[in-house]
Backbone as CSV, one residue per row, in Angstrom:
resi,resn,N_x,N_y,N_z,CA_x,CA_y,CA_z,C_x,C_y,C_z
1,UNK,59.813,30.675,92.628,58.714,31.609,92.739,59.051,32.932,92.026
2,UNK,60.037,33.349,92.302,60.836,34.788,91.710,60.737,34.718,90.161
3,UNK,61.194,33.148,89.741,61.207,33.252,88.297,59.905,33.127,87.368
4,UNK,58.852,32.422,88.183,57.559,32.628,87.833,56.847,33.704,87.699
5,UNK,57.228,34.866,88.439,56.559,36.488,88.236,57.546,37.138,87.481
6,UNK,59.022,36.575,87.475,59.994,36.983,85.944,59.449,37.084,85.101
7,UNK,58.917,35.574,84.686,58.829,35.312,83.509,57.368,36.038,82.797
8,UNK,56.058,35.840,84.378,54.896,36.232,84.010,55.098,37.933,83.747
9,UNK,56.306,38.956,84.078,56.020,40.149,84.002,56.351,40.064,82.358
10,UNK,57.621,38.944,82.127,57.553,39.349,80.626,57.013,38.963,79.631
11,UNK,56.199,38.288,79.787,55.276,36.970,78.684,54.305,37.881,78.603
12,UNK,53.697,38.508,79.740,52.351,39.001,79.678,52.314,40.520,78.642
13,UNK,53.337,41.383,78.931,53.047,42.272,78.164,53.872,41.866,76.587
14,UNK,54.098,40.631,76.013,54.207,40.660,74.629,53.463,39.740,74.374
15,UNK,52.228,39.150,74.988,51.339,38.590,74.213,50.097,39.795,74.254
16,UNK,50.377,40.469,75.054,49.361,41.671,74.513,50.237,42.386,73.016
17,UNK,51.435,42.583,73.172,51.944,43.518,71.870,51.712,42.111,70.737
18,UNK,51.685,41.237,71.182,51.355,40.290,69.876,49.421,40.843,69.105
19,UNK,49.192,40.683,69.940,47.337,40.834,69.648,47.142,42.112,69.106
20,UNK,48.171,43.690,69.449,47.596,44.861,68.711,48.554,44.946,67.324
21,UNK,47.617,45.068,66.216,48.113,45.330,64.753,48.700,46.916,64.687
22,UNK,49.852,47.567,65.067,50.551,48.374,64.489,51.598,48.345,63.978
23,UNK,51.515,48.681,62.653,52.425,48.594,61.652,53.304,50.154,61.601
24,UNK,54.576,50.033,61.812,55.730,51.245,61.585,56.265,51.185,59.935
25,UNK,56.135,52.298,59.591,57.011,52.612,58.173,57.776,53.669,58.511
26,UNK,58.929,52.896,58.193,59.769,53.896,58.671,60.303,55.042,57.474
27,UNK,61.210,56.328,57.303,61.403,57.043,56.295,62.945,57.073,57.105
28,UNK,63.728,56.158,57.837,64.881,56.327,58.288,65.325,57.717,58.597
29,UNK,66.756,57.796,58.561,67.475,58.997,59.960,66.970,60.288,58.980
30,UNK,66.478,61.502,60.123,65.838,62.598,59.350,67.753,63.473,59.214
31,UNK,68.640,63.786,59.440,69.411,64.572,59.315,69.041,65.881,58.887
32,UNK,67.853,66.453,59.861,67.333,67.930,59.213,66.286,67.936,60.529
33,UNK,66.028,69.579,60.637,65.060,69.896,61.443,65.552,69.923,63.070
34,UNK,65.041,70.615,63.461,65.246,70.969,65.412,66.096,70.039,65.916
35,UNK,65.712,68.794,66.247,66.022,67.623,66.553,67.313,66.996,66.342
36,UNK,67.705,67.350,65.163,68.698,66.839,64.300,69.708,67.903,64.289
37,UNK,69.283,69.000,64.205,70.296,70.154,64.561,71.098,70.532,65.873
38,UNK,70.357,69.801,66.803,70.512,69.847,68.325,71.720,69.141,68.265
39,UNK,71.461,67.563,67.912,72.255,66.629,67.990,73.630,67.172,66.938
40,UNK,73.294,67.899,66.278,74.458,67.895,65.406,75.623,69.056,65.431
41,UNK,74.929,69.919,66.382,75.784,70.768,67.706,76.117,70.353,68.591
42,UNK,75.668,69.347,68.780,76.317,68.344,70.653,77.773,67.755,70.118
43,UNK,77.957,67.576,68.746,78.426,66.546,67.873,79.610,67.402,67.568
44,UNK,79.614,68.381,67.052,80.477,69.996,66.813,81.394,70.291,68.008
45,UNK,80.439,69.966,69.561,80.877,70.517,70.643,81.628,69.324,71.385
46,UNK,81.477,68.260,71.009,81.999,66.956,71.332,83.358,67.117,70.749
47,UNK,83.382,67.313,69.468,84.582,67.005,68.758,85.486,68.503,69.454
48,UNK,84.852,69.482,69.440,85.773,70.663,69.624,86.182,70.325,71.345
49,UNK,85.524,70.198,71.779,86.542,69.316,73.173,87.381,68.300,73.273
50,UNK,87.362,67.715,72.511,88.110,66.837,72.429,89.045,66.927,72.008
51,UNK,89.468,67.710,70.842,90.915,68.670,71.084,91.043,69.814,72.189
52,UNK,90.244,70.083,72.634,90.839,71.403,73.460,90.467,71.233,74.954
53,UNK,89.909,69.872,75.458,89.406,69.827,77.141,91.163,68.696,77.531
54,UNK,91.086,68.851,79.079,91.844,68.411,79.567,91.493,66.579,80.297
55,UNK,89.696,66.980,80.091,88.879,65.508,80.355,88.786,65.114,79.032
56,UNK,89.098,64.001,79.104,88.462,62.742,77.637,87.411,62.337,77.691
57,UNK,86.859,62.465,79.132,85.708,61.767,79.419,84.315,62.142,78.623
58,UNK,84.300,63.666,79.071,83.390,64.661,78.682,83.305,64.741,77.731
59,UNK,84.268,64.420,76.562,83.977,65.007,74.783,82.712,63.469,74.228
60,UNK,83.902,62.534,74.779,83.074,60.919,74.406,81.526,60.805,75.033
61,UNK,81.233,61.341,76.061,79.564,61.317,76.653,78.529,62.430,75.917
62,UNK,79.221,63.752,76.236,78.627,64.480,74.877,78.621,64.006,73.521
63,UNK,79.444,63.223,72.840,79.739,62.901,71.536,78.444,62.356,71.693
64,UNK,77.906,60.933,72.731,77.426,59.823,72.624,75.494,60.536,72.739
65,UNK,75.731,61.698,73.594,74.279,62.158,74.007,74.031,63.019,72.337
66,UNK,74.993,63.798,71.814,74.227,64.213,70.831,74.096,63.376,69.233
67,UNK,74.669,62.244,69.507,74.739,61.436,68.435,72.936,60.657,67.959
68,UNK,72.468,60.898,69.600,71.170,60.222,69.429,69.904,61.013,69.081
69,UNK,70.317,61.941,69.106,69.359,62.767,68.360,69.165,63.270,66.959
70,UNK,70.914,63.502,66.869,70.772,63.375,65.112,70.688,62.329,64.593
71,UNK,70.699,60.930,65.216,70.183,60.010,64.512,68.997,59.421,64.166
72,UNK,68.224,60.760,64.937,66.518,60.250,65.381,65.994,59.560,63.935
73,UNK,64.936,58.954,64.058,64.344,57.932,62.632,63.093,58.702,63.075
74,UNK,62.593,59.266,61.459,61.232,59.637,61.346,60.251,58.003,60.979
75,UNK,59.171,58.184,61.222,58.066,57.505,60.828,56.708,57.061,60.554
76,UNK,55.941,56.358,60.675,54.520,56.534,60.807,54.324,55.314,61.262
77,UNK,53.447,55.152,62.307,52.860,53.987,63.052,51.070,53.988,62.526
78,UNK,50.881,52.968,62.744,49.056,52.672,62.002,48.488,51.453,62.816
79,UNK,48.074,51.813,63.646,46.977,50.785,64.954,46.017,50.488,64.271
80,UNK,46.192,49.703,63.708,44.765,48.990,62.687,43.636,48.720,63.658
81,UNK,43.924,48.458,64.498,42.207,47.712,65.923,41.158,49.145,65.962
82,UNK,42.186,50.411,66.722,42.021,51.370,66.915,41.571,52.475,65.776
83,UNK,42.025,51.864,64.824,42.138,53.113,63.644,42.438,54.501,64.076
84,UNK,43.832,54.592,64.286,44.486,55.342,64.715,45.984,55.483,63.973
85,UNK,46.132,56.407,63.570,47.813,57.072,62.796,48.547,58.104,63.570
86,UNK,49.765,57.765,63.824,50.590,58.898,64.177,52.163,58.976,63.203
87,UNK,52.314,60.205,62.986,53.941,60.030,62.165,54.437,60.608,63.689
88,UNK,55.284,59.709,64.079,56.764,60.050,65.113,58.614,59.888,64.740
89,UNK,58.803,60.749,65.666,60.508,60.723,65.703,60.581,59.894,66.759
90,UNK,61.728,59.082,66.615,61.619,57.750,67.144,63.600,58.123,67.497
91,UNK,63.701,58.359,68.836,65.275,58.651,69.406,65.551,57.028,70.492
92,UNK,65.752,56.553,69.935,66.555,55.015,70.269,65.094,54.072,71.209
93,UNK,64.846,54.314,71.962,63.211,53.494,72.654,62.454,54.763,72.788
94,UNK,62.504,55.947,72.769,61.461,56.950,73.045,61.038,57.534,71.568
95,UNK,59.876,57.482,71.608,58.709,57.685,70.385,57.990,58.912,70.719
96,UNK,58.047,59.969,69.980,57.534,61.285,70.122,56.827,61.734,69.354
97,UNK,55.262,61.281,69.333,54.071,61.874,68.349,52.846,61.639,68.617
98,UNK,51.923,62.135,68.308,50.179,62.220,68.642,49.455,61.329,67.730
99,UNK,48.676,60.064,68.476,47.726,59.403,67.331,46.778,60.349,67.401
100,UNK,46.168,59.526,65.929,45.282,60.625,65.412,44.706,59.592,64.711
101,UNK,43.196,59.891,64.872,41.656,59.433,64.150,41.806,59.034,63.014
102,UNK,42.098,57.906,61.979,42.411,57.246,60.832,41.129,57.930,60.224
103,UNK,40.296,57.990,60.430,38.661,58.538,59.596,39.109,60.414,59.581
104,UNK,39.670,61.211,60.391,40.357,62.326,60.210,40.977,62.762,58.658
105,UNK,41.267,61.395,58.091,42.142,61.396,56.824,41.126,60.795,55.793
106,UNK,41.418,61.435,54.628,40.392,61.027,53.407,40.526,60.550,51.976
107,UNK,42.664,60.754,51.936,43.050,60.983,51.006,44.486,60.536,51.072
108,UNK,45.195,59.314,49.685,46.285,59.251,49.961,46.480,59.803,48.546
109,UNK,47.571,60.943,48.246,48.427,61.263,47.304,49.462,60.892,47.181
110,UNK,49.965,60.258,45.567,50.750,60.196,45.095,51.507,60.741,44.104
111,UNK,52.807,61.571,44.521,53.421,62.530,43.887,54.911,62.324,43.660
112,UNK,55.341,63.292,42.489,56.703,62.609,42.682,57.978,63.753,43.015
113,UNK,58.949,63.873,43.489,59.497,65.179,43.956,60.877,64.968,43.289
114,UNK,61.557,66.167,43.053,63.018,66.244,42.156,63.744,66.970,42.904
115,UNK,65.234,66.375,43.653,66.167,66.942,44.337,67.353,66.929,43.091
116,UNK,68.042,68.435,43.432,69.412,68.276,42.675,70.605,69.086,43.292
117,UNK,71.747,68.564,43.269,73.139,69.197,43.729,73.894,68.620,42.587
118,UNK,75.144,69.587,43.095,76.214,69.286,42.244,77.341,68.386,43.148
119,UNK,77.966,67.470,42.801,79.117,66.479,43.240,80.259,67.053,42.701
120,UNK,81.592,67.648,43.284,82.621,67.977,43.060,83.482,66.895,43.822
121,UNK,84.150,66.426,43.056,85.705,65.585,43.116,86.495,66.137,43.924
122,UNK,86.718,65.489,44.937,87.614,65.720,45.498,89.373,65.951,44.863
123,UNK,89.311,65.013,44.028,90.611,64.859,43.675,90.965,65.767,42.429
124,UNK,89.526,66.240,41.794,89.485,66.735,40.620,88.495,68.056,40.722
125,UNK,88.862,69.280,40.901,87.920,70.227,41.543,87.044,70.608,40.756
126,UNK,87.482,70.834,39.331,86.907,71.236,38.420,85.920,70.238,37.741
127,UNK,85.692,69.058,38.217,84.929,68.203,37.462,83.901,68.366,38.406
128,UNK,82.526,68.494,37.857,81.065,68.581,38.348,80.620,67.787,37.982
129,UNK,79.334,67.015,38.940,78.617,66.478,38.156,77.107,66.800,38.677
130,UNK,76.307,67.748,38.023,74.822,67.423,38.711,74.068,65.877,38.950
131,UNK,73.848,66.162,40.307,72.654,64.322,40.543,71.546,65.394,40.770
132,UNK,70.812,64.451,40.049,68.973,64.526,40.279,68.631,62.936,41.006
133,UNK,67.541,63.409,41.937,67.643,62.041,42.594,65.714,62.647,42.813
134,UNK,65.035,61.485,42.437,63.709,61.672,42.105,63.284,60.632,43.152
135,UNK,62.328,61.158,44.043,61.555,60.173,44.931,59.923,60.278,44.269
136,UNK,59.096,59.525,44.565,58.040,58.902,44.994,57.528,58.940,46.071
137,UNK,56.622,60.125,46.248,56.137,60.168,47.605,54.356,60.363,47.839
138,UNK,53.926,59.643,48.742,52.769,59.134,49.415,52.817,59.962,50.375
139,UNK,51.162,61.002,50.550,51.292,61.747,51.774,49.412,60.926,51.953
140,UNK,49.640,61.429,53.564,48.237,61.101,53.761,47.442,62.405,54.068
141,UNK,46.218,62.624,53.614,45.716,64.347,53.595,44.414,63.765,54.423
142,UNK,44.403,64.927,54.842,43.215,66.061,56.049,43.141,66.809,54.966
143,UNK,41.675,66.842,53.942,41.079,67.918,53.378,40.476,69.257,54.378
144,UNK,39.919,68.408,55.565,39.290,69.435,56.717,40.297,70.206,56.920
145,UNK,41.446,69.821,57.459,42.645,70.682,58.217,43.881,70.148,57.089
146,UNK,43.990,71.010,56.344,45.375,70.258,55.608,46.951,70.619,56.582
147,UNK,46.672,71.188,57.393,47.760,70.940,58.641,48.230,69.977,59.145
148,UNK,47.151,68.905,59.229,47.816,67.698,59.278,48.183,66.934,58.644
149,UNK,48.214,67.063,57.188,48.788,66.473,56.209,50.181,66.067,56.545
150,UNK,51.132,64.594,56.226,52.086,64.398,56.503,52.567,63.284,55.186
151,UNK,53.785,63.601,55.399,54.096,62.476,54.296,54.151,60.771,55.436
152,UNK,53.517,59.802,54.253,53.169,58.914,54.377,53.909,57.779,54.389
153,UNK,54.635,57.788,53.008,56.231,56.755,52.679,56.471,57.206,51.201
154,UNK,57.573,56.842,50.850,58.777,57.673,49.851,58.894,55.666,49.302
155,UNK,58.926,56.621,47.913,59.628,55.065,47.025,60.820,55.661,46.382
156,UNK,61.136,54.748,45.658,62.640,54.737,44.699,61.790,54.959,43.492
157,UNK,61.145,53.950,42.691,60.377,53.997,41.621,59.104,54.172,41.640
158,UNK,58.549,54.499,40.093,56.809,54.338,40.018,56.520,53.393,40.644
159,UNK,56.391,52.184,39.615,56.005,50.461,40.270,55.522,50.503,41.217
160,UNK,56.805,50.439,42.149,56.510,50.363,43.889,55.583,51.660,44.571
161,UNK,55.884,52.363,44.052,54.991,53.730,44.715,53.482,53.597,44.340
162,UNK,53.284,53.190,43.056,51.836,52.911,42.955,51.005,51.756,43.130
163,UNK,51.870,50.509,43.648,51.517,49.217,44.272,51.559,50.047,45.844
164,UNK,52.003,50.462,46.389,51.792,50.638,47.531,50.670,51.508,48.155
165,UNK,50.588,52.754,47.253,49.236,52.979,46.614,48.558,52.561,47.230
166,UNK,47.987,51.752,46.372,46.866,50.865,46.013,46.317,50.016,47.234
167,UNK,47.952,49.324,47.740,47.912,48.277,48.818,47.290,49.397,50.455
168,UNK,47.783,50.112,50.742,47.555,51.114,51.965,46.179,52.222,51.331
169,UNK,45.858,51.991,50.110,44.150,52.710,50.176,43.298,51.514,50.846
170,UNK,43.808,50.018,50.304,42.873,49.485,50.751,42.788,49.216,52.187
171,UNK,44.278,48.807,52.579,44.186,48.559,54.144,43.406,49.235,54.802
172,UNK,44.095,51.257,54.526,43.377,52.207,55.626,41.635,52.463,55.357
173,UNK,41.214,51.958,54.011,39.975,52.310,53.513,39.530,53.639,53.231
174,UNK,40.704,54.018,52.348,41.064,55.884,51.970,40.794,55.643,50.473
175,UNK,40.382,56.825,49.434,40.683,56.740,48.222,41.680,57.282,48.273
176,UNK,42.189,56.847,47.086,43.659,57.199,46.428,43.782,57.803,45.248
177,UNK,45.000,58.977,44.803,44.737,59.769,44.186,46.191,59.955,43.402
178,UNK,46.475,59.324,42.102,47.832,58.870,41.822,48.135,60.068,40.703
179,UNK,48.778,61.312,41.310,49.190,62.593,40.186,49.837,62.010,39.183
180,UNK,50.574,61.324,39.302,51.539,60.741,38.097,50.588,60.100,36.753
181,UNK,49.948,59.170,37.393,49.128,58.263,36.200,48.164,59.416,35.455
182,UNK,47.641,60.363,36.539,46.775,61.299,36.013,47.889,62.422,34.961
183,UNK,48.540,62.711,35.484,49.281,63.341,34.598,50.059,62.450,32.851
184,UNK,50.138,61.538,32.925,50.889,60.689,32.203,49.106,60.644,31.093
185,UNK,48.177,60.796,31.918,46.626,60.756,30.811,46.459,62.210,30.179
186,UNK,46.579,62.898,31.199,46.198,64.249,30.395,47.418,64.473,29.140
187,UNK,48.499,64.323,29.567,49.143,63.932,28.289,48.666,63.548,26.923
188,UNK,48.139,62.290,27.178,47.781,61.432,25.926,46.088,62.540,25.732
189,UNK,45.727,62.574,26.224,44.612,63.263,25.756,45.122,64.844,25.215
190,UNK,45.928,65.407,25.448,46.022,66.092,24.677,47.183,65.891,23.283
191,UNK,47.687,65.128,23.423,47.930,64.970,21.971,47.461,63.643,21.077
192,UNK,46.605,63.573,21.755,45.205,63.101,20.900,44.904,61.407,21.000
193,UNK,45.650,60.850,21.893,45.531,59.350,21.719,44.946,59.048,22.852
């Protein structure tokens, strides 16, 4: 009897999570922002006890509590039934963000962004090397409130960034608005082809 309301407590709520369509994209561990800074002082204060406390206990539980926050995973969830979007920080099973009205949004942009540092050698101090590391990024826009504008998902390349595009205008039933291709035209139109 026991194992019959076992089994019915757990069958029942994943054939409901089977039936609702939300899809997570994830943008993996944020290492930046409130959240991440918290954790990455728990992490500071872990280690600095751990040389200097007389408990072992205490450095390893702090280590373990602020490890989960700087590891938080940003993302975006999309309830297709509902038509409903939320981007959340996602700290190991707890999910922290507001859905929001899929018809709220009107607009997916595609843009492309340029990070650069310099890499110094460890072994070799004087050798530099600048990296440029170029993403592909998809935001979803609120013309009404551009406050809620959020980024959407990040590619490696064009290709993929503008197949995906394409693929998530149609799902969400948004136009899409690709800066790159537009830019790559005004080009050719102005030097004449």
């Amino acid at each position: 009897m026991l194992a019959v309301v076992f089994l019915s407590l757990i069958w029942i709520p994943n054939t409901l999570k089977m039936t609702q369509q939300i899809e997570k994209i994830s943008h993996g561990a944020l290492f930046r922002g409130t959240i991440s800074n918290i954790g990455a002082a728990l992490l500071v204060g872990a280690i600095l006890l751990f040389f200097t406390s007389v408990h072992v206990i205490i450095p390893f539980v702090l280590f373990a509590i602020g490890l989960i926050p700087f590891m938080s995973i940003e993302a975006v969830e999309i309830d297709y039934d509902q038509r409903k979007i939320r981007k959340i920080v996602n700290l190991i099973v707890y999910k922290h963000g507001e859905w929001m009205p899929l018809d709220d949004f009107d607009k997916l942009v595609l843009g492309a962004t340029r990070e650069s540092f310099k890499m110094i050698m460890p072994a070799h101090p004087l050798f530099q090397r600048d990296i440029n590391i170029r993403a592909y990024d998809i935001y979803i826009i609120n013309s009404i409130n551009p406050a809620k504008t959020f980024l959407f998902l990040s590619c490696n390349n064009i290709p993929e960034a503008q197949r995906k595009l394409e693929e998530y205008s149609i799902k969400l039933d948004i136009e899409m608005i690709d800066t790159i291709r537009q830019g790559w035209e005004n080009i050719r139109e102005r030097m004449g082809g």
